[in-house]
C-alpha positions in Angstrom: -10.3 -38.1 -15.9 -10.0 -41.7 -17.2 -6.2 -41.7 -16.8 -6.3 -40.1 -13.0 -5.2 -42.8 -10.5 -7.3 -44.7 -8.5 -6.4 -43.1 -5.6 -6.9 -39.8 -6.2 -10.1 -40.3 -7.5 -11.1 -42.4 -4.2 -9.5 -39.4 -2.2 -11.8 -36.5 -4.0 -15.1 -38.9 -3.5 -14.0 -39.3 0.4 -13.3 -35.5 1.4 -16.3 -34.4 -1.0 -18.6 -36.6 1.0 -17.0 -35.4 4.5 -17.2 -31.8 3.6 -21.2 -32.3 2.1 -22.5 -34.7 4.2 -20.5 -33.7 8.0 -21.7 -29.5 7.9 -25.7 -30.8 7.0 -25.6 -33.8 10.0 -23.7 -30.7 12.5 -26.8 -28.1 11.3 -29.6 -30.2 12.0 -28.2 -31.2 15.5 -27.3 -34.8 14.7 -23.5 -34.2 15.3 -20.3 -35.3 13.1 -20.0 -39.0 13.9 -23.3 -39.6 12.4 -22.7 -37.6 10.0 -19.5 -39.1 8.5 -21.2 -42.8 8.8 -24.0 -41.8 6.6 -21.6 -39.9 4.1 -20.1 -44.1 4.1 -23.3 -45.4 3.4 -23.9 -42.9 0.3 -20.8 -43.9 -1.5 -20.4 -47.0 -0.1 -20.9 -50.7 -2.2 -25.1 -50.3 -1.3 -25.4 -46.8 -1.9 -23.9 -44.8 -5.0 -21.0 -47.7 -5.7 -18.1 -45.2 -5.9 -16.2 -47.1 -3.8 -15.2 -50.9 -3.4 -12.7 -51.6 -1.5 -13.9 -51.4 2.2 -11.8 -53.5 4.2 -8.6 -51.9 2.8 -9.7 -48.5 3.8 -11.0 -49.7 7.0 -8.0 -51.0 7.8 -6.0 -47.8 7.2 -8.3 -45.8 8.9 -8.0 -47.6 12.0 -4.2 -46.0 12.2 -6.7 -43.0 13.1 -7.7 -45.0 16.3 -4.1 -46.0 17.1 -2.9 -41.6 16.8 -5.9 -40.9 19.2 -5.0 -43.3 21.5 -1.5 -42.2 21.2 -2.4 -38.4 22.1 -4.7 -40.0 24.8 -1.5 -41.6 26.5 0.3 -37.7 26.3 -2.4 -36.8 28.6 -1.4 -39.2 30.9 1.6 -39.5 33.4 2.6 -42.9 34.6 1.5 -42.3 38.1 -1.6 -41.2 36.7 -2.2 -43.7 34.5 -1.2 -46.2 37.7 -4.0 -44.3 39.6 -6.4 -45.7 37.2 -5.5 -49.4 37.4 -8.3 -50.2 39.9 -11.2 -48.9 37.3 -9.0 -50.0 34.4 -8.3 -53.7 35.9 -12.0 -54.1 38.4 -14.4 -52.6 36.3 -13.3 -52.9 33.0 -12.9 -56.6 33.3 -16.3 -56.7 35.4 -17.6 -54.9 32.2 -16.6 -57.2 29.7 -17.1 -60.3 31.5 -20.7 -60.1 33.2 -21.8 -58.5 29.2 -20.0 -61.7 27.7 -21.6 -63.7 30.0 -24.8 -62.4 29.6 -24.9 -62.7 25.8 -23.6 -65.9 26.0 -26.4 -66.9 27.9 -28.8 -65.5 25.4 -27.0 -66.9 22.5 -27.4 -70.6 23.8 -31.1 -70.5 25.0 -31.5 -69.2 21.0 -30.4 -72.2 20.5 -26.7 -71.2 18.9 -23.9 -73.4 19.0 -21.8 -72.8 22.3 -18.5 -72.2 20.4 -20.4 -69.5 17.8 -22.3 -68.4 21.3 -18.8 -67.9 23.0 -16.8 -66.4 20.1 -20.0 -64.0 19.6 -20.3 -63.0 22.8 -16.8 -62.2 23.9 -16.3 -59.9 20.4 -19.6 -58.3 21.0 -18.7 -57.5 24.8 -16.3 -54.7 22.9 -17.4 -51.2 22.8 -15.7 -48.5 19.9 -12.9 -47.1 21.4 -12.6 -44.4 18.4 -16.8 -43.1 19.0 -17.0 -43.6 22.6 -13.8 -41.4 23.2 -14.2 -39.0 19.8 -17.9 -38.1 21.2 -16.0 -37.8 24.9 -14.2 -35.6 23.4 -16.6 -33.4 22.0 -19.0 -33.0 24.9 -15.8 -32.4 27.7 -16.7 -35.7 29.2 -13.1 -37.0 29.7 -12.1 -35.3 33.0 -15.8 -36.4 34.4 -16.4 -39.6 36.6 -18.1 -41.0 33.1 -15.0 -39.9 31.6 -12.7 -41.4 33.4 -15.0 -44.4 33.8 -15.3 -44.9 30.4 -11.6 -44.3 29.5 -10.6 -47.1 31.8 -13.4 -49.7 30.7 -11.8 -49.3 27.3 -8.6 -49.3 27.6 -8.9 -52.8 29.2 -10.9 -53.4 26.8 -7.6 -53.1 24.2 -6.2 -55.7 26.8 -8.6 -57.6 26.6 -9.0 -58.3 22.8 -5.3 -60.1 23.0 -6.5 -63.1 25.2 -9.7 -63.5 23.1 -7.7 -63.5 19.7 -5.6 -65.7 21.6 -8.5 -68.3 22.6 -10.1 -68.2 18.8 -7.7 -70.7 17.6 -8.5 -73.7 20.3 -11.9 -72.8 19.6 -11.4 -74.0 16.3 -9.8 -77.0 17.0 -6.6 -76.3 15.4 -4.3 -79.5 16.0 -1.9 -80.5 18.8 0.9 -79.3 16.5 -0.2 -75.7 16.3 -0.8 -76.1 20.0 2.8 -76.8 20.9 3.8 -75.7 23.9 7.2 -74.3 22.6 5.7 -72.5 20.0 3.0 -70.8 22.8 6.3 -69.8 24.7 7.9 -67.7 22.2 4.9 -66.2 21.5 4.7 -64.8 25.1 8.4 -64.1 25.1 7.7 -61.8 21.7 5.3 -60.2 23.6 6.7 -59.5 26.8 10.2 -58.3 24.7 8.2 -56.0 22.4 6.5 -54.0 25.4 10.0 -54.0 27.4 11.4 -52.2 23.8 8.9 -49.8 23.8 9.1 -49.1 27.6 13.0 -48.9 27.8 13.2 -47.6 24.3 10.6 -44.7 25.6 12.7 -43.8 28.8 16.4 -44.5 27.6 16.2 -43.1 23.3 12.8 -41.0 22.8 14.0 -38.3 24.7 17.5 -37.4 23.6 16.3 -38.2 19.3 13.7 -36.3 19.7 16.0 -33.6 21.2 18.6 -34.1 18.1 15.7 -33.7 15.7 14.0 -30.9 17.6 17.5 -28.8 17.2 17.7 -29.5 13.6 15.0 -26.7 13.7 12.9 -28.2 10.7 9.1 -28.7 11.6 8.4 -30.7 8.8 10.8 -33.4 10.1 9.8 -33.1 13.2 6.4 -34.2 12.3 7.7 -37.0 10.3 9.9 -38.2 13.0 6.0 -37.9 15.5 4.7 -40.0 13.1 7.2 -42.4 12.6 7.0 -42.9 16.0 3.4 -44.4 15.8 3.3 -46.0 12.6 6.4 -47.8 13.9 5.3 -48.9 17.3 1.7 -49.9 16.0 4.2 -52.4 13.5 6.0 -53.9 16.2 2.4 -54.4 18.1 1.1 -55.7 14.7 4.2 -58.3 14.8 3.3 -60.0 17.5 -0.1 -59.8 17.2 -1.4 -56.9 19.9 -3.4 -53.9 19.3 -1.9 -51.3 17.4 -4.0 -48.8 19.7 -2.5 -50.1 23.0 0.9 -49.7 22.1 0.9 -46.4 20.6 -1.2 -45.2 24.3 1.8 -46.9 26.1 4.4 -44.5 24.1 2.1 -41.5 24.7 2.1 -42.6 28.1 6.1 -42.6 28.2 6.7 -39.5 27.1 3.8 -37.8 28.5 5.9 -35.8 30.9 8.6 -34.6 28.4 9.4 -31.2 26.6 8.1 -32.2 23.5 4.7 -33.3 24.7 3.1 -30.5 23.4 4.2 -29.9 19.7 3.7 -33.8 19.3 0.4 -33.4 20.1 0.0 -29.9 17.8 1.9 -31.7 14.8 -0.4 -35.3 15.5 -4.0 -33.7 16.0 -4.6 -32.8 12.4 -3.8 -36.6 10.9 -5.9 -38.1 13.9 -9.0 -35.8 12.9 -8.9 -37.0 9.3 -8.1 -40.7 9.9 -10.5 -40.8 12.4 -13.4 -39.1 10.2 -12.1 -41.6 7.6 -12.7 -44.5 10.2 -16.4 -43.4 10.6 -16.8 -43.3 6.5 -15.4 -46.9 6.6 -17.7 -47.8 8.9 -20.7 -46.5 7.1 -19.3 -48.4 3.8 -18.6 -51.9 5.7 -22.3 -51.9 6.9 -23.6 -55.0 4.6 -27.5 -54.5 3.7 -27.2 -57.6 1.9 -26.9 -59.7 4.7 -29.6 -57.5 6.3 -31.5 -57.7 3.3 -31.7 -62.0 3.5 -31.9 -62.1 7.6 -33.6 -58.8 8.2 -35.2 -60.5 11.5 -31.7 -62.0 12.9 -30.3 -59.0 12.2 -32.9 -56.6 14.1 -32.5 -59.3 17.5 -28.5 -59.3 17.3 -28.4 -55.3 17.3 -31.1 -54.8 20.0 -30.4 -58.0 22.3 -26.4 -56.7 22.0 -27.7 -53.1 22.9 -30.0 -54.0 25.5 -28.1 -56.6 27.7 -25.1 -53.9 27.5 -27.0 -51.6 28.5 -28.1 -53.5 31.7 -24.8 -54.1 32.5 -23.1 -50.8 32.2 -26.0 -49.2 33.5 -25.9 -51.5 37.0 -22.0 -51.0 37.1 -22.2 -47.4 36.6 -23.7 -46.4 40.0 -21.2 -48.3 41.9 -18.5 -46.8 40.0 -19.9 -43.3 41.1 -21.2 -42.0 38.2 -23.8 -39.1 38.7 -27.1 -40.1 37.3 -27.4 -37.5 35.0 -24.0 -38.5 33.1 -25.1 -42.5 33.3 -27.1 -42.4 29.9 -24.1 -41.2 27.8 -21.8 -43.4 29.7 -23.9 -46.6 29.0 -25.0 -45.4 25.3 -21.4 -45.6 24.4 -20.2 -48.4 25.6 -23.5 -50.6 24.9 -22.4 -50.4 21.0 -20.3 -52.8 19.3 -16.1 -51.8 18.8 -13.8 -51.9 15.6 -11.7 -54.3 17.2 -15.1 -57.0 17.1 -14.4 -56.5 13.1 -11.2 -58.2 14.0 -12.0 -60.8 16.0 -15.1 -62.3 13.9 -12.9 -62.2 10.8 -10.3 -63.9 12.9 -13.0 -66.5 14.0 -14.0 -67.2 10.5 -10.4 -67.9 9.3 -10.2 -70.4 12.7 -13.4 -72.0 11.5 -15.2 -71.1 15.0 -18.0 -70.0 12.3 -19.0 -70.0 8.7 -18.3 -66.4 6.9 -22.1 -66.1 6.8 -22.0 -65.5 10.3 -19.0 -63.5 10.4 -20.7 -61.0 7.7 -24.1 -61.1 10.1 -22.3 -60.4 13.2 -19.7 -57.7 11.9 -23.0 -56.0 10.1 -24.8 -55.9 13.5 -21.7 -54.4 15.1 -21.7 -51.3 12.2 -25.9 -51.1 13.1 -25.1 -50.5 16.6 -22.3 -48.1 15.8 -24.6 -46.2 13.3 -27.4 -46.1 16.0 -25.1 -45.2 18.7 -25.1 -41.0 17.3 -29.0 -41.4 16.8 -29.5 -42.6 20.2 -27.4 -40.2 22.2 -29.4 -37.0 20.3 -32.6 -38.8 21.3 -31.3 -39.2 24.8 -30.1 -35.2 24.4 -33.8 -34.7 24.0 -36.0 -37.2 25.8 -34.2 -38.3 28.9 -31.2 -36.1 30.0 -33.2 -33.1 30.9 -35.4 -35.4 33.0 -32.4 -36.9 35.1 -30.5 -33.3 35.5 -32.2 -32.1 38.8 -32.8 -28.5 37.3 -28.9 -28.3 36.1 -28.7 -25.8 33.1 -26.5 -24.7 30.6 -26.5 -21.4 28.9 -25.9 -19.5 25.6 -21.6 -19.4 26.2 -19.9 -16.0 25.6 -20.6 -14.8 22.3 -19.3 -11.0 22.1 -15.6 -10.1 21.9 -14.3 -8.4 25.3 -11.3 -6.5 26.4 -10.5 -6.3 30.0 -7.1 -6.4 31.4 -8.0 -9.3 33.8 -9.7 -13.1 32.7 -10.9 -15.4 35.5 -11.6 -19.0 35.1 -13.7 -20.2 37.5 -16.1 -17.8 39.9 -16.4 -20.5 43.0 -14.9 -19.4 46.5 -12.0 -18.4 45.4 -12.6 -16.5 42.0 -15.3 -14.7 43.8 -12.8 -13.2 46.2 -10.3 -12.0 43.5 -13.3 -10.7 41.4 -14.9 -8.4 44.4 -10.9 -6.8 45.1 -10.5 -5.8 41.5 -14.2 -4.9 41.5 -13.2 -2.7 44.3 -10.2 -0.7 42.8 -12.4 -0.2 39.7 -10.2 -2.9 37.1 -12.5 -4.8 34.8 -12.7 -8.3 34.2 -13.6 -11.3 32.1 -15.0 -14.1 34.2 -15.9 -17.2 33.0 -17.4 -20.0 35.1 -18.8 -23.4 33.3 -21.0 -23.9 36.2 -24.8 -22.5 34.5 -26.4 -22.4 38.4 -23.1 -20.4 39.7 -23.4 -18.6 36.9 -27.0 -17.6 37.5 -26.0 -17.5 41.2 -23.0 -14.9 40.7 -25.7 -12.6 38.4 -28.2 -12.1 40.7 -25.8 -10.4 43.1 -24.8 -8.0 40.3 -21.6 -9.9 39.3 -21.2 -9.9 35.0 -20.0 -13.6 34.5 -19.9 -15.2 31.5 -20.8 -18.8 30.9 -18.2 -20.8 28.9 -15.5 -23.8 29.5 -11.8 -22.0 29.5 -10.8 -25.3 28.0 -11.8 -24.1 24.8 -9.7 -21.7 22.5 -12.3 -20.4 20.8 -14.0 -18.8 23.9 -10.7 -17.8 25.3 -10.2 -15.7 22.0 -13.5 -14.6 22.3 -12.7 -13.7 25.9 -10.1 -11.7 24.8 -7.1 -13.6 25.9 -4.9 -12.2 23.2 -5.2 -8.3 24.6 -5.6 -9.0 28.2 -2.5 -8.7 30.6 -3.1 -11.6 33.3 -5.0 -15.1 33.0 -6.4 -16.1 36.6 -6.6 -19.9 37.0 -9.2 -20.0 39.7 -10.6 -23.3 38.5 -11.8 -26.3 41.1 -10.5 -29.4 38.8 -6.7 -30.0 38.9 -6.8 -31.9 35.5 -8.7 -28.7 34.2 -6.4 -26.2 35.6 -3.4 -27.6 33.9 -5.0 -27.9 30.4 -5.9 -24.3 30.5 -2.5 -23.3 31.6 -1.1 -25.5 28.8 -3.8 -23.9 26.3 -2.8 -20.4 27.3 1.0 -20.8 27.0 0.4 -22.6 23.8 -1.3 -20.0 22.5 -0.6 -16.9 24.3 2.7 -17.2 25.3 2.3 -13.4 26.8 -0.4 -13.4 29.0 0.7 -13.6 32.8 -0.7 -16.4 35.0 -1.6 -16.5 38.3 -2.7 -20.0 39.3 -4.5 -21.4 42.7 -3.4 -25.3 44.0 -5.0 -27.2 45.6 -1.8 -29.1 47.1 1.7 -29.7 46.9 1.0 -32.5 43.3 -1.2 -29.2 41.5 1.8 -26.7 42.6 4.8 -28.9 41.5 2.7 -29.5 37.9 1.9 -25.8 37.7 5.5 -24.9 38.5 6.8 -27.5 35.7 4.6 -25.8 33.2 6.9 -22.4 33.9 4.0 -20.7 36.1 5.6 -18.9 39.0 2.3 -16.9 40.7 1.0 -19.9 42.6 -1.1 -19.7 45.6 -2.1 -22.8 47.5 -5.7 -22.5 48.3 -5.7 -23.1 52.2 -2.4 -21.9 52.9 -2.8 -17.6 54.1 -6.1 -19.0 55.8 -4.5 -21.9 57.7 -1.8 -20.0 58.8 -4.1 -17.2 59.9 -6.1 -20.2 61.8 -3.0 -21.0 63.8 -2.6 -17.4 64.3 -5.4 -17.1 66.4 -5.0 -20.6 68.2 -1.5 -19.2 69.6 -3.2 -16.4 70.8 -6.1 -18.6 72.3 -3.6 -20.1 74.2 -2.3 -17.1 75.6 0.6 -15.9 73.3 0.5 -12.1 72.4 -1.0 -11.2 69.4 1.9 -9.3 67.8 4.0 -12.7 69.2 1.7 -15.2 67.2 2.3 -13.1 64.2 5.7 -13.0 63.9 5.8 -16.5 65.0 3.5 -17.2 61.8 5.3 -15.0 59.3 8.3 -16.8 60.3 6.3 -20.2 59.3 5.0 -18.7 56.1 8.9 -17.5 55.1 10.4 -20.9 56.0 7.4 -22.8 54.3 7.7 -20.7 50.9 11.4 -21.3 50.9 11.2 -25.0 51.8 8.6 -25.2 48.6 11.4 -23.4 46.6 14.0 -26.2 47.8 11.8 -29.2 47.1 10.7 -28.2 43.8 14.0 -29.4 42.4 13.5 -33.0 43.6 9.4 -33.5 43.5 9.9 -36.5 41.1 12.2 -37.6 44.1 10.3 -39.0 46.6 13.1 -40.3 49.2 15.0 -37.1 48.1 11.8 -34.8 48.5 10.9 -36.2 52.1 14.5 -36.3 53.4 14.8 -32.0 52.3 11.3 -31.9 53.8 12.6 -33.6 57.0 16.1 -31.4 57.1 13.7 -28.3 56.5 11.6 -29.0 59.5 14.2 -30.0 61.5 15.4 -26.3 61.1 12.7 -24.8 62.0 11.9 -26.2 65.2 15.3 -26.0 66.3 15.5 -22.6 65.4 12.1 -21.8 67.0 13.5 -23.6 70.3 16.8 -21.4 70.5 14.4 -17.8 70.3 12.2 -19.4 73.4 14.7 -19.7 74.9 16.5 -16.3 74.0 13.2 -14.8 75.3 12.8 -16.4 78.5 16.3 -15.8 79.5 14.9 -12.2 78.8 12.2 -12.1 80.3 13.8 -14.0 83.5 16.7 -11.4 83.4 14.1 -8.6 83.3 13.9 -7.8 79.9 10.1 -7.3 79.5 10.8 -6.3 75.5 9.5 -8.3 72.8 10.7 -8.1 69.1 9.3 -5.8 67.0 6.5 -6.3 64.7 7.1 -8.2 61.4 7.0 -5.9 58.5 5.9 -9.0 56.2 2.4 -9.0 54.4 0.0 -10.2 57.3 -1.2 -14.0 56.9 
């Protein structure tokens, strides 16, 4: 094979040490992350020498951070992703300055140079975006408080590497000349005009190309044109000098509410997982043991005085931020490590003269230590420490054995329960799942059979039975959960009928956009049936105070029906709501007073019974 090119040879030696190495680190319980930075230690430049050139693959693996990002962003409306601008903005900059702070401080009483202290400090206060979120990700973590936590933290974090790539230079001491105030201006006018392309260019031209490619009706294409899309933002980001990752989660962001959401994210998901599992190997092949190797005791105190002092940070921030304790651990394990974008900024600092490349080399080696740690200490925390802080929370062996009832419940809480117990009654099996292990124990010892798994997952869905059953029951208590498992089940089967509970009028209107058309609204019947009996407290008859209330419940299911059309409308929404009320009362007012001339005339009749469903 002397003649094969050196790229196919480099690609056989990465997926042969992915498929080897990833499978063993799973079995013994060590997970994949670790698993594919020790596969890029074995063939790395200290291990077996099959391949050389790191930073070029490390480089192109990172596009596998900027496509995660990116399908991170499709998750995320703009009003959602507005939400999170407190956390994002207070905490995530209260995170990176207090741990930049704090290892500054350290750096200087060892007696390091203030500029090296500074530039170390600030590039150390990163965390890895592609670990933190890719382990997220496999534990369910990102709709938790520690999810959402740690989401925001680093996706300021992204923000935040612009300014400090920005301050390297005058901590250099570049010249007046470079400093010029003109040159500083178009810089931030590149800047600003490159996120205002990608913001109008993501409302205004997206949309209606991505609708002339869709109706070309050639998938390949349309996969080319998803990932021309990134590649070609993450350039224009590169232009100016911001991070490839931020821009591609601002164009997931923009078109996380359109048609196409979906089969972007089914056409991107395959590339991220390999670029990303590429990343990790790159990782494991950048860690230099010769630098460890000549300064094995400066590199020990870098990776433990960076994993320690973050630690103390996140872990002080995190109860404020109202994470649960048994969830702080994880959250301040994965954020106490060092980031990818810390490779940038010391090799940046080196090329600015801030430090020698000796340091640069020590400091981007301690960052790949702390990142290689980072899977070993979270197994050890698996072990030692979480079932300590968990207050007697358990989880259980998920379902296992195919089943085949007409009927699958997600979610056995108040509401579930209810629907489980009438179908119970009438004799028509179901599949209940509940991801809750003390409801689940709960709902057993009354005789209920529920089955512990997360309806998140396709594979327990299948094994659920999901492709023979006739109706899916989406009885969950998390609204960012509900819609991913009614977005999982019309992905997947598009012919299983839904019947969905909301919360409020925000859950119904993103259930109804997502074609489901059996909604309930959780405290709807039983508020109405409340009011019900406060009429007839009052003194109104009781077959009065039901008519009255059907009446309500028709005009209120037909104003939903109306509004629907104009949810993303607010003054258009409220003035339909207001006309719609308006109605009502003054249609309420003329029957009043239809009755009491009535009753003054001495017509002691009352209308008849409603023959609608009772409230």
């Amino acid at each position: 094979m002397e003649n094969a090119p050196a790229w196919l040879m480099e690609s056989l030696v990465y997926l042969a040490a992915a498929v080897i190495v990833v499978p063993l680190s799973r079995a013994v319980g060590l997970g994949s992350i670790l698993g594919y930075l020790a596969a890029g230690i074995v063939i790395g430049p200290w291990g077996l020498a099959l391949v050389s050139n790191v930073e070029d693959i490390l480089h192109f693996a990172e596009f596998g951070v900027v496509l995660m990002l990116f399908l991170i962003g499709l998750e995320l409306e703009p009003r959602r992703l507005w939400s999170l601008r407190h956390p994002i903005f207070g905490w995530g900059s209260a995170q990176v300055l207090a741990c930049a702070a704090l290892l500054f401080a350290a750096a200087s009483i060892a007696g390091v140079p203030w500029r090296t202290a500074l530039a170390g400090a600030l590039g150390l206060a990163l965390s890895s975006t592609a670990i933190a979120l890719q382990v997220m990700g496999e534990r369910n973590l990102l709709p938790t408080s520690s999810g959402r936590a740690g989401f925001s933290i680093l996706l300021f974090q992204d923000v935040a590497a612009i300014p400090i790539l920005a301050l390297l230079p005058l901590l250099g001491g570049v010249s007046d000349a470079q400093l010029a105030g003109g040159d500083r201006l178009m810089e931030a006018l590149k800047i600003v005009g490159v996120i205002a392309g990608i913001i109008l260019g993501g409302r205004l031209a997206l949309r209606p190309l991505l609708r002339w490619i869709a109706k070309s009706r050639t998938p390949e294409i349309f996969t080319a044109a998803a990932l021309l899309l990134v590649v070609a933002i993450a350039a224009l980001m590169l232009l100016v000098g911001l991070s490839m990752a931020l821009g591609a989660f601002l164009a997931g962001v923009l078109l996380a509410d359109s048609e196409y959401r979906r089969e972007l994210e089914t056409d991107i998901e395959p590339f991220k997982g390999l670029l990303l599992g590429l990343f990790f190997i790159a990782v494991g092949m950048s860690v230099d043991f010769g630098v460890l190797a000549r300064q094995p005791g400066v590199m020990a105190l870098i990776v433990v005085g960076l994993l320690v002092l973050k630690s103390l940070v996140i872990w002080a921030i995190a109860a404020p931020m109202g994470i649960p304790l048994a969830e702080r651990p994880v959250f301040t394990l994965l954020l106490a490590q060092g980031g990818e974008f810390a490779f940038v900024v010391f090799q940046a600092a080196a090329g600015a003269h801030v430090f020698p490349a000796e340091t640069a080399s020590l400091l981007i080696g301690a960052v790949a230590v702390s990142m290689l740690l980072t899977p070993v200490l979270l197994v050890a925390a698996d072990r030692l420490l979480l079932p300590r802080l968990e207050d007697g929370k358990r989880t259980l062996p998920e379902i296992s054995q195919p089943q085949d009832a007409p009927v699958i419940i997600a979610g056995f809480g108040r509401y579930g329960q209810i629907i489980g117990r009438l179908l119970n009654a009438e004799g028509i099996g179901a599949t209940v799942l509940d991801h809750d292990a003390d409801m689940v124990e709960a709902a057993r010892s009354f005789g209920y059979k529920v089955h512990y798994g997360d309806a998140t997952r396709l594979d327990l869905l299948r094994t659920a039975g999901a492709a023979s059953a006739r109706v899916f029951v989406v009885a969950v208590d998390d609204v960012e959960q509900s819609l991913r498992i009614v977005d999982l089940v019309h992905e997947n089967f598009p012919k299983l009928e839904l019947v969905a509970r909301a919360r409020d009028v925000t859950h119904w209107n993103a259930l109804r956009d997502r074609g489901v058309l059996r909604i309930e609204r959780e405290v709807f019947e039983s508020s109405l049936r409340s009011g019900r009996t406060v009429l007839e407290v009052l003194g109104m008859p009781a077959h009065a105070a039901r008519q009255q209330a059907m009446r309500f419940r028709r005009h209120n299911l037909a104003l939903f029906e109306k509004m629907y059309p104009h949810h993303r409308d607010r003054a258009r929404m409220i003035a339909v709501v207001k006309a719609g009320r308006q109605q009502l009362e003054e249609q309420m007012a003329r029957e009043r007073a239809e009755n009491e001339a009535r009753r003054k005339g001495g017509d002691e009749r009352m209308p008849g019974w409603d023959t609608d469903r009772p409230g």
